[in-house]
C-alpha positions as CSV (number, residue, x, y, z in Angstrom):
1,X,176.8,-26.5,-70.0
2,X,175.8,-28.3,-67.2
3,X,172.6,-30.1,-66.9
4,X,169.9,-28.8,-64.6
5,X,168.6,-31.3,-62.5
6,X,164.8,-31.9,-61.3
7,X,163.3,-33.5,-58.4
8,X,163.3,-37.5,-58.6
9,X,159.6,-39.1,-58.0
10,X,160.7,-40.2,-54.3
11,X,161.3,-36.7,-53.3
12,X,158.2,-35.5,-54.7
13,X,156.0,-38.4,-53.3
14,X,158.0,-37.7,-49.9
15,X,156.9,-33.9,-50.2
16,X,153.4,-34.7,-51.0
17,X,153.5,-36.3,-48.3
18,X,154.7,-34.1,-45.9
19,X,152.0,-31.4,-46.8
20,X,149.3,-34.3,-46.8
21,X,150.3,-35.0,-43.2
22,X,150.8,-30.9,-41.8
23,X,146.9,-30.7,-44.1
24,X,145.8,-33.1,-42.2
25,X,147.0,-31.9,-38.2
26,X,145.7,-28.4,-39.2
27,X,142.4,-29.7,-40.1
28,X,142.2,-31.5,-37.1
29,X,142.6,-28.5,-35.3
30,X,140.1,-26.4,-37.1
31,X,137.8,-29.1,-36.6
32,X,138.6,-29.0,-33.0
33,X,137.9,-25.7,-32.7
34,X,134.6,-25.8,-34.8
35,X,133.4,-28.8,-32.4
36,X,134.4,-26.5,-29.5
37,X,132.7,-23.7,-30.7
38,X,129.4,-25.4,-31.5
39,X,129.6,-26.8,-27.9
40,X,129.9,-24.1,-26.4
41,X,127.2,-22.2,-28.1
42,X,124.9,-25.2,-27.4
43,X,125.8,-24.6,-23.4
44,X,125.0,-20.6,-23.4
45,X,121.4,-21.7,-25.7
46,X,120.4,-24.3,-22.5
47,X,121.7,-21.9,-19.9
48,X,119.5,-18.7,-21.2
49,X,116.9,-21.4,-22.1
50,X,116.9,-22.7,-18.6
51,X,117.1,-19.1,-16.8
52,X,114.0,-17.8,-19.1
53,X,112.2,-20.9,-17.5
54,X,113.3,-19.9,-14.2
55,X,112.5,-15.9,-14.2
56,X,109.1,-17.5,-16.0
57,X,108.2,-19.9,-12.8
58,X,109.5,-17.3,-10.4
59,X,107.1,-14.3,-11.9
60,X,103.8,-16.9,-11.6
61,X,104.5,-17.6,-8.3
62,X,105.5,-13.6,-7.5
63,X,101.3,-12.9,-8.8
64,X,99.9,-16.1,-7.0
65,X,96.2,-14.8,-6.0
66,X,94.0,-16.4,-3.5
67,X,90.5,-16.4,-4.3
68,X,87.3,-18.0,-2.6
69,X,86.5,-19.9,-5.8
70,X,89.7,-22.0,-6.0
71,X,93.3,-22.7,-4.0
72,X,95.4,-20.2,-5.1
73,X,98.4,-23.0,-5.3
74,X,98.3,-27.0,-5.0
75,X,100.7,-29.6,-5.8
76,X,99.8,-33.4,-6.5
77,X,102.9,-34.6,-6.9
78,X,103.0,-34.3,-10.5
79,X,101.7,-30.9,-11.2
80,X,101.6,-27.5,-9.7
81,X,98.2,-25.6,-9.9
82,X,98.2,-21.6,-9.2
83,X,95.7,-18.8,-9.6
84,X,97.9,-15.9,-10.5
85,X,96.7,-12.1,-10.9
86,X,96.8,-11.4,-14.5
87,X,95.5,-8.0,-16.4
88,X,92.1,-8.5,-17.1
89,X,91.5,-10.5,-14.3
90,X,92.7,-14.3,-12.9
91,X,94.5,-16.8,-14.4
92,X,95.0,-20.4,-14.3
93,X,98.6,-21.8,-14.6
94,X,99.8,-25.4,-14.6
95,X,103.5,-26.6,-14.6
96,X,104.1,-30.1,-15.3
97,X,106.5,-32.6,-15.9
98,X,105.3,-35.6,-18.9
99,X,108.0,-37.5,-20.4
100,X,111.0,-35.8,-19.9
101,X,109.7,-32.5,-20.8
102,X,108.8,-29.6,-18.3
103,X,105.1,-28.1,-19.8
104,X,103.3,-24.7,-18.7
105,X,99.8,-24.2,-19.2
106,X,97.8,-20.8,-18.7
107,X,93.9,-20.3,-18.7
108,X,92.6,-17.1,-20.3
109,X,91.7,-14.2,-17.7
110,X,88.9,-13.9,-15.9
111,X,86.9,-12.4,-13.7
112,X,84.0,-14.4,-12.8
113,X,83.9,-17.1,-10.0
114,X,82.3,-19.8,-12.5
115,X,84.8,-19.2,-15.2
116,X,88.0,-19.4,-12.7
117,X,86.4,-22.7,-11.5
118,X,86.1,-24.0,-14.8
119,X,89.7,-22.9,-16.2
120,X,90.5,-24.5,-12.7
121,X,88.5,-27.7,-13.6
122,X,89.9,-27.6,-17.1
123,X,93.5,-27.5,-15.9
124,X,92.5,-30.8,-13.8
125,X,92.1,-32.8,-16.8
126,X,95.6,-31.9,-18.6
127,X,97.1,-35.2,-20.3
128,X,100.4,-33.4,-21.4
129,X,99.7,-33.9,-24.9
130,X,97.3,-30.9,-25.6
131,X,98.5,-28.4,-28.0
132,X,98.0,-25.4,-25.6
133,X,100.0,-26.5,-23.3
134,X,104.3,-25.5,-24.0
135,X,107.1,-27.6,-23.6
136,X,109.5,-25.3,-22.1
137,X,112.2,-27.4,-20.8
138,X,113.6,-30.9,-22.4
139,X,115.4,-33.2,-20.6
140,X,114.3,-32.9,-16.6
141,X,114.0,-36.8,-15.2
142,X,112.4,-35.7,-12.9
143,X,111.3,-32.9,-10.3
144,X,110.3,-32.5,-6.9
145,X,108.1,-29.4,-5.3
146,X,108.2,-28.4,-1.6
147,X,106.4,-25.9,0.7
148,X,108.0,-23.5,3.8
149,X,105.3,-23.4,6.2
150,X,106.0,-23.1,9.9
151,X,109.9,-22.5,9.4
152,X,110.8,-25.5,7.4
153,X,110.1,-27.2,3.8
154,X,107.9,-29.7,3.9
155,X,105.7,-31.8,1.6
156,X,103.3,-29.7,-0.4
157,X,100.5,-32.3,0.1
158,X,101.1,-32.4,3.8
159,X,98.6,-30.8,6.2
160,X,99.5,-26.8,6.3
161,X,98.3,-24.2,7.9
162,X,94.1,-23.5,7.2
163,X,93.7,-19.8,6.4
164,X,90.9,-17.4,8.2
165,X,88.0,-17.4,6.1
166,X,86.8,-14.1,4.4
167,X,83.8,-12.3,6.3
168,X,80.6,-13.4,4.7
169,X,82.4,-16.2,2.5
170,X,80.5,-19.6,2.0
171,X,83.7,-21.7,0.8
172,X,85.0,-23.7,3.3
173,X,88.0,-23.2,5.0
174,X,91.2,-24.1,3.2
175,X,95.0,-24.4,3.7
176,X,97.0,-21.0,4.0
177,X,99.6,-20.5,1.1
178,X,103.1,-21.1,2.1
179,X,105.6,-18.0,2.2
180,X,107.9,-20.0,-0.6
181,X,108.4,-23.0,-3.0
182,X,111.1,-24.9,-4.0
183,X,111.8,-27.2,-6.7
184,X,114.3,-29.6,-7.7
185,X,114.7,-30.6,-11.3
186,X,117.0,-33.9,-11.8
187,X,118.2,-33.8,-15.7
188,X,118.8,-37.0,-17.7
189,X,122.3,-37.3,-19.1
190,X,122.6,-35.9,-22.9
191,X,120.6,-32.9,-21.9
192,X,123.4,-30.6,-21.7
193,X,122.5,-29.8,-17.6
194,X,125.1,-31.7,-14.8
195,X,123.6,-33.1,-12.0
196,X,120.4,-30.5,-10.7
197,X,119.2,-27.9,-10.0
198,X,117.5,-26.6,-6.5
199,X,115.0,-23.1,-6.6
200,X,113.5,-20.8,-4.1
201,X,110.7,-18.7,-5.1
202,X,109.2,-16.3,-1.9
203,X,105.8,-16.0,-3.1
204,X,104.6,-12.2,-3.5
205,X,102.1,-10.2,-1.3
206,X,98.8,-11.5,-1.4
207,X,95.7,-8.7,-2.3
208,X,94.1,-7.3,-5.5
């Protein structure tokens, strides 16, 4: 009879090898794909997170209100103030930009002159830390806002156009509302967005 014969220990540590290695380059490629996949995903959650931001700015300025108790839009250079038509009355709404992080602010309605002057006042005196105010975009550097008056953008806090005053109004007169705005938002690296983004809003029919 002949003698069966087994496999010696180099051939079996040569073969454990072998499937250590081919373990190895397929987990590599799962990996791969798993790193891919989580990227990805992370992309499309900053995209709809972005465009939600967007279609939220672009609805505000769509209801923008002018009233004869305050502007119905200003920008300082560091936030935009609006007074948009809400139901139940007017609204207060501040978007700002504090430390890296685009926030939006709304007043409650309301429908008396003092009250929209004090929401308005209230709104003046926004640190970006308060709790009602929502961070709703991370990683924006920095942004800039302009107006379209006369044909052309131009700096919001330039001199615009001064609007007709209402028959039998006391306020003074004040600066007409531009037919659009435009912003441009410069992200910081790491926050998912390349390079920046540029906006125009037409700002909707004015009456109540």
């Amino acid at each position: 009879m002949q003698r069966a014969r087994g496999f010696t220990l180099v051939e079996v540590l040569v073969a454990l090898f072998v499937m250590s290695l081919l373990a190895a380059m397929a987990w590599q490629g799962v990996d791969g794909m798993l790193r891919a996949r989580d990227t990805s995903q992370r992309r499309l959650e900053s995209t709809l997170r972005l465009n939600t931001v967007l279609a939220q700015w672009q609805q505000d300025l769509a209801s923008v209100q002018e009233s004869p108790s305050v502007p119905g839009l200003r920008f300082d250079g560091a936030s935009l103030q609006l007074t948009r038509r809400a139901p139940g009355g007017l609204q207060v709404v501040v978007w700002s930009l504090h430390e890296g992080r685009l926030l939006r602010w709304v007043g409650p309605p309301v429908t008396a002159s003092r009250e929209l002057q004090d929401s308005w006042m209230r709104s003046q005196q926004l640190q970006g830390t308060e709790a009602a105010q929502l961070v709703v975009l991370e990683g924006v550097s920095a942004w800039q806002v302009y107006f379209y008056r006369g044909n052309a953008w131009s700096n919001p806090q330039s001199s615009g156009d001064i609007a007709a005053p209402a028959p039998g109004a006391s306020a003074p007169a004040a600066q007409a509302l531009p037919s659009g705005v435009r912003v441009v938002l410069d992200f910081a690296e790491g926050s998912g967005f390349a390079g920046g983004l540029t906006r125009d809003t037409l700002l909707g029919p004015q009456g109540l």
